[in-house]
N, C-alpha and C positions, 0 to 999 in steps of 0.2 A: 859616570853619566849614562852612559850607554847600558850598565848594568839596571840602573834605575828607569831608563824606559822600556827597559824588555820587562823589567818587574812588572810596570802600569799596564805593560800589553797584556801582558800574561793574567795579571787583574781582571780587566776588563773583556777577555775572556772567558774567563770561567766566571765572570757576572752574567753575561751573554748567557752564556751555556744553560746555567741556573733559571737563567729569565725564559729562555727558550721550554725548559724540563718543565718550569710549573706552568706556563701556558698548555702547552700540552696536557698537562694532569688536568688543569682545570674544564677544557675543553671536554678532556676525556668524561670527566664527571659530570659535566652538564651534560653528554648524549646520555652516559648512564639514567640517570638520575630522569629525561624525558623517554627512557627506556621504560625503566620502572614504573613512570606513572603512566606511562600506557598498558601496561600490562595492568597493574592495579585498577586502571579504569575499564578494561577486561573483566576481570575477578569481579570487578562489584556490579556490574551487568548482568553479569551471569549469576552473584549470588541471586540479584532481586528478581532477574527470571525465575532461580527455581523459586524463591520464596512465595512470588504471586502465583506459579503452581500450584505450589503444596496449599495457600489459603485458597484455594479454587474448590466450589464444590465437587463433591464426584462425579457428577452430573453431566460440568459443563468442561471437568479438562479435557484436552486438546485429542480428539477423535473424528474418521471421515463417518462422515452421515451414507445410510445405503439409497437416497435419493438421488446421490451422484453413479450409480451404477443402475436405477430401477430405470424400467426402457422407457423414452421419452415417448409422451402422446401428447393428443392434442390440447392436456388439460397443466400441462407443465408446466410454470412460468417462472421467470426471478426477479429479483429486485434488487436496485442497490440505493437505499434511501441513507439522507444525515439530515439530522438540523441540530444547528450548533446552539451555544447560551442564552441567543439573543436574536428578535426577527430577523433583525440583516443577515444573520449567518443560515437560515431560508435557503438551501440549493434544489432546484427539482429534481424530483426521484426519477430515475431511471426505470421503465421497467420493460423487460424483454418477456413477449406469446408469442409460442408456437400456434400456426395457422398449418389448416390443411392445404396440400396441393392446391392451385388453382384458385386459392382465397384471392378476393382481390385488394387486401391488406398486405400482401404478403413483398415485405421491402418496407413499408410506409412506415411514417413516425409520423403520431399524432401526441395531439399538445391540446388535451382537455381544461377544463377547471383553470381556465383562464390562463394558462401558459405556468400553470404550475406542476406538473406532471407529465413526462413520457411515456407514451406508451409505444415498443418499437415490435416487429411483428418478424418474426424468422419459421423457415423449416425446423424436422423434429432433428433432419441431420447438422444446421447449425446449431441449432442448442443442444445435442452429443458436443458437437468440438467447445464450445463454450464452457459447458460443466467440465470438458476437460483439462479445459485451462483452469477451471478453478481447484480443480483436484490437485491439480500439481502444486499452487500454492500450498497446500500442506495447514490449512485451518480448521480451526476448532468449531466442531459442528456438532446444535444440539438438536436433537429428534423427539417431533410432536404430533400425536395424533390428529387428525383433521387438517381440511386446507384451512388457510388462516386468510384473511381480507390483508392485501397490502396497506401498509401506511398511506396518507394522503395529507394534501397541505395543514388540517388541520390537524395533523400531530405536532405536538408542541414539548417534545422531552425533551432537555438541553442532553445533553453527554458527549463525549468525547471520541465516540466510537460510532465507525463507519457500521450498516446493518446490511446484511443480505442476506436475503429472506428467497428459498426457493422450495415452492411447493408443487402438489402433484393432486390428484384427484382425491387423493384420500390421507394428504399427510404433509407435514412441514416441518423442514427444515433451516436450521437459523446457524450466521455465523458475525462475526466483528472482527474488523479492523480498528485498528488507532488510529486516527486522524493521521497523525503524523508518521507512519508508515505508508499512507492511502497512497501517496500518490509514485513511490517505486512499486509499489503491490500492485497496484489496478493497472500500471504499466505493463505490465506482461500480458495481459488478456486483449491489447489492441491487435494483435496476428490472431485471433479469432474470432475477431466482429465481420459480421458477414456480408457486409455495402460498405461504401465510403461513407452514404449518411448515416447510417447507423456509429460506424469507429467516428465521426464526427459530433454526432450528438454525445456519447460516452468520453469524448476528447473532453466536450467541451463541461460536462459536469465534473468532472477533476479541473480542469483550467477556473472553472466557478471558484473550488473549493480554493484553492491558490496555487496549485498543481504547475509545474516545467512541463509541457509538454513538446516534445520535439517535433517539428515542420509544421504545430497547427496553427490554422488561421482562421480568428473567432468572424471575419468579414466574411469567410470562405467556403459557405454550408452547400453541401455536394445538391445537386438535385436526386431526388429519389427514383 
């Protein structure tokens, strides 16, 4: 008798034991196996980065423009305009002039064209740190002779891609974002808006688009 229940123990044992081993294997294989498809979903990122590279003209792949280095004057200006598929998707264009010393625009945001449109006013030394901050983004910039007219409410191209357009007295240069990168990308350029209502008005055109924005309050527009 007693032989017979150390047999059932010793059983039931090494049933354990077994139950315990393939749990474990299984466990193990499911981290593999979310291993693997993370790496895999890696690889195919990065195939279809370089792929949409290589179908890129040679024109427009990913190079800095010499606008971001040519010295700022008073005829400098940038732009960050989107309009998405459809009216509602309508956000007002941002746009950032350098004013000389002693301008008495010089801080103001004005809102033309029926509140369709920004226009925010800084020195030639904030728009240096500005284009600085775009530099370090590291974006693909194409170089065009002549200043170009900013967009305005009546531009009407759907696309998916954010535009910023910065020209100089005698030249323009163009760059894009994807929508859906827009809003950690343009996050890094709020440590160089040069007022609270300026980094507020800029806040609040990412918050438009559907942008996280950290500590802003669209009730909360600074005085200028």
């Amino acid at each position: 008798m007693n032989v017979l229940l150390q047999s059932r123990r010793i059983a039931l044992l090494v049933v354990a034991i077994v139950a315990l081993f393939m749990t474990g294997l299984t466990i193990y294989f499911r981290v593999d196996q979310r291993r693997l498809a993370a790496q895999n979903q890696k690889l195919l990122i990065e195939v279809s980065d370089l792929q949409s590279r290589e179908n890129m003209p040679s024109e427009v792949r990913p190079h800095p423009t010499v606008l971001l280095e040519t010295p700022i004057s008073n005829e400098t200006a940038l732009s960050f305009y989107w309009f998405g598929d459809m009216e509602s998707h309508f956000r007002d264009p941002v746009n950032l002039f350098v004013v000389p010393d002693g301008d008495s625009r010089f801080h103001k945001v004005e809102m033309p064209d029926n509140n369709r449109q920004v226009n925010a006013f800084v020195s030639a030394g904030e728009m240096k740190r500005i284009l600085g901050g775009l530099k370090a983004l590291g974006l693909s910039w194409v170089d065009f002779r002549g200043r170009e007219v900013f967009k305005d409410k009546f531009s009407r191209k759907g696309t998916d891609m954010l535009d910023i357009t910065l020209v100089s007295s005698d030249a323009t240069a163009k760059a894009q974002i994807r929508i859906a990168r827009m809003c950690d990308r343009l996050d890094r350029l709020d440590s160089v808006m040069p007022s609270p209502r300026i980094l507020w008005q800029f806040q609040t055109f990412r918050w438009d688009n559907g942008c996280y924005v950290r500590g802003y309050d669209n009730s909360a527009m600074p005085p200028e």
